[in-house]
C-alpha positions in Angstrom: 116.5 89.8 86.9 112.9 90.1 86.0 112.4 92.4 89.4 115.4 94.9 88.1 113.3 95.6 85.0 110.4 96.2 86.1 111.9 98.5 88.6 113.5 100.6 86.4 110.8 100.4 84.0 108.1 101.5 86.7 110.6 104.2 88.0 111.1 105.6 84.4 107.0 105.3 83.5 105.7 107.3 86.9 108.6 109.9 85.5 112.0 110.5 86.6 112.9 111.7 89.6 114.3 114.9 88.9 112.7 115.8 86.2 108.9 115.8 84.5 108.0 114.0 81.2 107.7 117.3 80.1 111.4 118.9 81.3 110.5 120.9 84.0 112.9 120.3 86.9 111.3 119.2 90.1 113.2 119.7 93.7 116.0 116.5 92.9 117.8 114.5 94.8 116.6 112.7 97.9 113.0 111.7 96.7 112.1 107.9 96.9 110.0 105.8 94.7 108.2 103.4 96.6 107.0 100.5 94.6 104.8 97.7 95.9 103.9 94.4 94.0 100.7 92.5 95.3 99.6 88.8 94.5 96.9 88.2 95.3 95.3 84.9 97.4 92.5 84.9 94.5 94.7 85.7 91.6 92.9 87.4 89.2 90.5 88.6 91.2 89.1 91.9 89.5 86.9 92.8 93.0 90.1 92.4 94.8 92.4 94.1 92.6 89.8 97.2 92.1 89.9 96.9 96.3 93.6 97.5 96.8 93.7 100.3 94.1 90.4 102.3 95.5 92.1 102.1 98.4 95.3 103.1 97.9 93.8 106.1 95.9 92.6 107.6 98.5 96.0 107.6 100.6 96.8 110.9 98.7 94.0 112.7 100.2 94.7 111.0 103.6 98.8 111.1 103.8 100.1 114.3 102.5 103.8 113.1 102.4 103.1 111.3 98.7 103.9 113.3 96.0 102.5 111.2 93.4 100.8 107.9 93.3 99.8 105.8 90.6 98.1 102.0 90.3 96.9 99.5 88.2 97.3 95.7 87.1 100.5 94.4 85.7 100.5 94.8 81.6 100.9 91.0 80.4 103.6 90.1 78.3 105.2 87.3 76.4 108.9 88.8 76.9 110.8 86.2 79.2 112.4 89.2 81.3 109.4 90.5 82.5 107.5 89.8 84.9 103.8 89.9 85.1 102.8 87.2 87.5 101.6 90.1 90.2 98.1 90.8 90.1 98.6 95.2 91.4 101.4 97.5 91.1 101.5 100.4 93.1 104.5 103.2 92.6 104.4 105.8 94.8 106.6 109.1 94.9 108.0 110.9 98.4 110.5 113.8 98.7 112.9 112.1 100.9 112.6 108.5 103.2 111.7 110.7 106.2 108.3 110.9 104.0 108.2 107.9 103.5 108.7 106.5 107.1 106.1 109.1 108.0 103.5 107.3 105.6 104.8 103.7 106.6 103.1 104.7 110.4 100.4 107.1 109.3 97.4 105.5 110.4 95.6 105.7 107.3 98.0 103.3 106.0 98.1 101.4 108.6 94.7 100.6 108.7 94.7 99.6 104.9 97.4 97.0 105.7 95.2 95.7 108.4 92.4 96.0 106.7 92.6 95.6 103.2 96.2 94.5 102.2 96.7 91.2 104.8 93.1 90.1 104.1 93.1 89.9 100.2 97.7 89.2 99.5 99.0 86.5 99.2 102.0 87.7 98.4 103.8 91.5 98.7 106.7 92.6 97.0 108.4 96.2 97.9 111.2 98.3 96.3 112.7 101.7 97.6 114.4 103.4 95.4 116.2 106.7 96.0 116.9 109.4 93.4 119.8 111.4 92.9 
């Protein structure tokens, strides 16, 4: 239950998929938000947690089939239905799951997951949504 919130919460926060925060109507259905929850193997870890993020930021100069990306730690909380035990959260935004295949082989991801990801998570979580 606590995964369902935070995946609607994280799919309304990086903004809907058909439209903006601010109304302006983006290209609609078929986009997929892909959301990623890492824990880490030294939980807490702020060199580890800055790792994953620095490199995941650079994936939208690298992969140009992610429309939007953001990243950062889980927000604690005291609410019993959420859940804050993960360490990163990554959403990421794609125009259809043929972009996001694309990225799931790109070698600039795949290198990450070798390199970065597998060495530093103990632990990863993943979500695709798709919105109409």
């Amino acid at each position: 239950m606590k995964h369902i919130l935070i995946l609607a919460l994280a799919s309304f926060l990086s903004a809907s998929c058909t439209t903006c925060p601010f109304g302006h109507k983006t290209t609609g259905g078929g986009k997929v938000e892909h959301i990623v929850l890492v824990w880490l193997k030294r939980p807490g870890n702020a060199a580890d947690r800055a790792a994953l993020i620095d490199t995941a930021r650079k994936f939208q100069a690298g992969i140009k089939e992610i429309q939007h990306l953001n990243a950062g730690p889980a927000v604690p909380s005291d609410r019993e239905i959420v859940d804050d035990s993960f360490d990163v959260g990554f959403i990421m935004r794609f125009g259809s799951k043929a972009d996001m295949d694309a990225y799931e082989k790109h070698p600039v991801h795949v290198s990450a997951v070798k390199q970065t990801l597998l060495p530093l998570a103990k632990k990863v979580l993943v979500y695709d949504i798709r919105c109409e």
